[in-house]
C-alpha positions in Angstrom: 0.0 0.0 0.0 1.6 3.5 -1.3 1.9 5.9 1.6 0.5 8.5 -0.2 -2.2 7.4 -2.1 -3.8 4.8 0.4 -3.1 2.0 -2.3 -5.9 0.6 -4.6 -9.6 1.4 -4.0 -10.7 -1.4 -5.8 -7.5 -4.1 -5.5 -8.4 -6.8 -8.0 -6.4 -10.0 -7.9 -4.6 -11.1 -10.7 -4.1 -15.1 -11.5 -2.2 -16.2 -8.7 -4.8 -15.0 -6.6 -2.9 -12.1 -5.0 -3.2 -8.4 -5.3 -0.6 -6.5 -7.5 1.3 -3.8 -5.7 4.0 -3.2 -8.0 1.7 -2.1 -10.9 0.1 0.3 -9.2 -1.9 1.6 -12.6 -3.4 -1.8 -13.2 -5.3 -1.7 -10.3 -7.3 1.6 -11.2 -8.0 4.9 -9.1 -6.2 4.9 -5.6 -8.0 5.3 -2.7 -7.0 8.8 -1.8 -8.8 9.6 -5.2 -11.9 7.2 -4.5 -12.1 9.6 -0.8 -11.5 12.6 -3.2 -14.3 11.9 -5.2 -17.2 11.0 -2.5 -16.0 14.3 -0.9 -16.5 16.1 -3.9 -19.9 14.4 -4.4 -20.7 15.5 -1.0 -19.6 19.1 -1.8 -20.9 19.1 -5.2 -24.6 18.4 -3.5 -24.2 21.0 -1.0 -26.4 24.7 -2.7 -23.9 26.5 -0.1 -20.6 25.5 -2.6 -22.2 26.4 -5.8 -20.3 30.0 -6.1 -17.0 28.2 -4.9 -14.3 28.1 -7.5 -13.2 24.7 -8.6 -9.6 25.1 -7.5 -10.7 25.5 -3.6 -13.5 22.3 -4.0 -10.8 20.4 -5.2 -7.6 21.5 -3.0 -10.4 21.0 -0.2 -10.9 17.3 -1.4 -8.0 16.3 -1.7 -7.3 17.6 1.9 -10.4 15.6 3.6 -8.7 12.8 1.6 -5.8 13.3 3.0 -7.2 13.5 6.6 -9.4 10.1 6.1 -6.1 8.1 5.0 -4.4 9.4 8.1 -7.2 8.6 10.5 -6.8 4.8 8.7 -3.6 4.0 10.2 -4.5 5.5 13.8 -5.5 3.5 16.5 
């Protein structure tokens, strides 16, 4: 699992029966993006953020994605 990126969302397993972690891009979006995206469906929903710019919604994403993969490895 990449530090950064919280790994796979969706691991698939390839013949052997065991995850890939050395090819990374065969395994589809990581799950810091898969946290960036329900957050940004979240905020997308919300009438309050409709003047926001798209920079901030995303920066802000991508920072409650950030949080949620730290809060993963906490006891």
């Amino acid at each position: 699992m990449s530090k950064d990126t919280g790994g796979p969302a969706f691991p698939a397993p390839i013949n052997s029966g065991r995850v890939r972690k050395d090819d990374s891009h065969m395994n589809g979006m990581t799950l810091r993006d898969y946290f960036a995206a329900k957050a940004l469906q979240g905020l997308c929903a919300d009438p309050n953020t409709s003047g926001a710019k798209r920079e901030h919604l995303v920066a802000e994403c991508y920072e409650l994605a950030d949080a949620m993969l730290a809060a993963r490895v906490k006891p």
